[in-house]
C-alpha positions in Angstrom: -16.1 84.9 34.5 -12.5 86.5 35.5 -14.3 90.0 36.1 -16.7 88.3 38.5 -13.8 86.2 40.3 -12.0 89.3 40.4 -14.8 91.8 41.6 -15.2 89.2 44.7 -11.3 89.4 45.3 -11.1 93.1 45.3 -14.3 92.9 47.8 -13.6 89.8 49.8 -9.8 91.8 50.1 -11.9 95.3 50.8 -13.7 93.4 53.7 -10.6 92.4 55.3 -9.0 95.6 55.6 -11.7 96.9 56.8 -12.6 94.4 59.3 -8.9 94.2 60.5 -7.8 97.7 60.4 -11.0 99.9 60.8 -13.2 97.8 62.6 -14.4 98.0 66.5 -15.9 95.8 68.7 -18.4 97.3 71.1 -16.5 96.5 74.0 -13.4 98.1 72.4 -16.1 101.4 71.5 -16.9 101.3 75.6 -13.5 101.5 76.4 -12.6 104.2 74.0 -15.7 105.7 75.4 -14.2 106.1 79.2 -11.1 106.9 78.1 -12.6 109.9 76.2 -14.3 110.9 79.5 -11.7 110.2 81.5 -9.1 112.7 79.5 -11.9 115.1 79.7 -13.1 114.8 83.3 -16.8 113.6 82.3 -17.8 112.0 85.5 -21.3 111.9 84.3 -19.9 109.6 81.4 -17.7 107.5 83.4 -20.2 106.5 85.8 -23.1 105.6 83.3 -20.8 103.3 81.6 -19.0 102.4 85.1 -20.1 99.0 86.9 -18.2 97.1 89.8 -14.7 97.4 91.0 -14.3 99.8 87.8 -17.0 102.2 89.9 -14.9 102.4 92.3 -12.0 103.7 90.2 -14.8 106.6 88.8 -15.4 107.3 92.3 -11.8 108.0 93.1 -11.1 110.0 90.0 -14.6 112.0 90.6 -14.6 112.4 94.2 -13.0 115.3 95.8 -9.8 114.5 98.0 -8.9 115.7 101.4 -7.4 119.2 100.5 -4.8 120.0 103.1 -4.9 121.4 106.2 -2.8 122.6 108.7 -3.8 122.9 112.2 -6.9 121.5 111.7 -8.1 124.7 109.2 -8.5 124.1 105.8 -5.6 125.6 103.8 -6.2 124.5 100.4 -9.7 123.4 99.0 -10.2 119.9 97.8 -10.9 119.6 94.2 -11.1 116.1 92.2 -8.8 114.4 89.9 -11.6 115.3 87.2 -11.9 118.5 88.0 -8.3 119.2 87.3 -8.0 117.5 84.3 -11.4 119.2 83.0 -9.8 122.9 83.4 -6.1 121.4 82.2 -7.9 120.3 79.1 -8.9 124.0 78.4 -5.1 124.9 78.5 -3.1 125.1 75.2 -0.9 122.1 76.1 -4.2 119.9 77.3 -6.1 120.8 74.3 -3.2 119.4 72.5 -2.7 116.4 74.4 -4.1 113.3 72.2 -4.2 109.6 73.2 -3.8 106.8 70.8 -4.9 103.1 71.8 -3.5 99.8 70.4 -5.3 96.9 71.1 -3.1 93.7 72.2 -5.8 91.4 72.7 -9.8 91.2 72.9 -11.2 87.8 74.4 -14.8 86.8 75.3 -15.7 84.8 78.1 -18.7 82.1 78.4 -20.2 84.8 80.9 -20.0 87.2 77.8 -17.7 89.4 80.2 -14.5 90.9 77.4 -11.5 91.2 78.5 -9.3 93.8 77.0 -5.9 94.5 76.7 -4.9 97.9 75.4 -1.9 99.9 75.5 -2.3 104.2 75.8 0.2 106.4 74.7 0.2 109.5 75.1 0.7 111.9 72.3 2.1 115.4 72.2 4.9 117.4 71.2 7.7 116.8 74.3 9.3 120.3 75.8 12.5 120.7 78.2 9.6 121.5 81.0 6.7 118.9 79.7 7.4 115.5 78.7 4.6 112.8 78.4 4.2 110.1 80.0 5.6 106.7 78.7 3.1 104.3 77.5 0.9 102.3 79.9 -0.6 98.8 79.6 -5.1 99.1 80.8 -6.3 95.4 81.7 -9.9 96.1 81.0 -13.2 93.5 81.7 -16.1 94.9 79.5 -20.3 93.4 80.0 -23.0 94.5 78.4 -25.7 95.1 80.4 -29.3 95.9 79.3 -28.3 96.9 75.5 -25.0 98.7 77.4 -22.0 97.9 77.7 -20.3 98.7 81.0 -16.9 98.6 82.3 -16.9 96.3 85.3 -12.9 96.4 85.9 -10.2 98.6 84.7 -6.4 98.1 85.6 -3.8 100.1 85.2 0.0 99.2 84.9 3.6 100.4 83.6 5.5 99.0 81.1 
């Protein structure tokens, strides 16, 4: 009788470390999802998993901006924000470049909209010329939608 009541200890504590250290919602999976596209400039991605206001963020990372111009002639071409950080992601420093993701809070509306809080931090080793960024706080609304689950807002703000 004590080997049984302590076989279900050691799984009923096995379970709980999993469940509160290793496991992830699949709203938390969708967000870590565009965040993977968005480090490496997958528009495709971002805007299959992209619904709402948060489509409108894709479209302003993925669309190409004015360039600049003087006298009316283009000077430099327009590129995108995803474009950049796609070719700055095949550089030694990008390919480097790691984000890690704690989540503050997950909570599930009657709607079955999830809201997310998470805060990304950016990893990698600081130099005199290259220092990351300090960490940021994402205010992320998560719905599934047809057996997917789309981000329908996405916030971004300092901390």
């Amino acid at each position: 009788m004590r080997k049984a009541v302590a076989l279900l200890t050691l799984l009923g504590g096995c379970w709980s470390v999993y469940w509160l250290g290793f496991h992830k919602s699949p709203a938390y999976k969708a967000y870590l999802q565009w965040t993977q596209a968005t480090l490496d400039g997958d528009c495709k991605t971002l805007y299959l998993i992209a619904d709402g206001p948060a489509k409108e963020w894709v479209d302003s990372f993925c669309g190409a901006s004015g360039g600049l111009t003087v006298g009316g002639q283009p000077l430099v071409s327009s590129t995108s924000a995803a474009a950049m950080v796609a070719e700055l992601r095949n550089t030694p420093a990008g390919a480097m470049k790691q984000l890690h993701h704690d989540l503050e809070s997950e909570e599930e509306a009657p709607d079955g909209t999830v809201s997310l809080s998470v805060v990304e931090t950016v990893l990698g080793r600081p130099s005199q010329f290259n220092k990351p960024p300090p960490p940021r706080r994402h205010k992320v609304k998560v719905k599934e939608e047809g057996g997917t689950w789309k981000l329908v807002e996405f916030k971004e703000e300092d901390i």
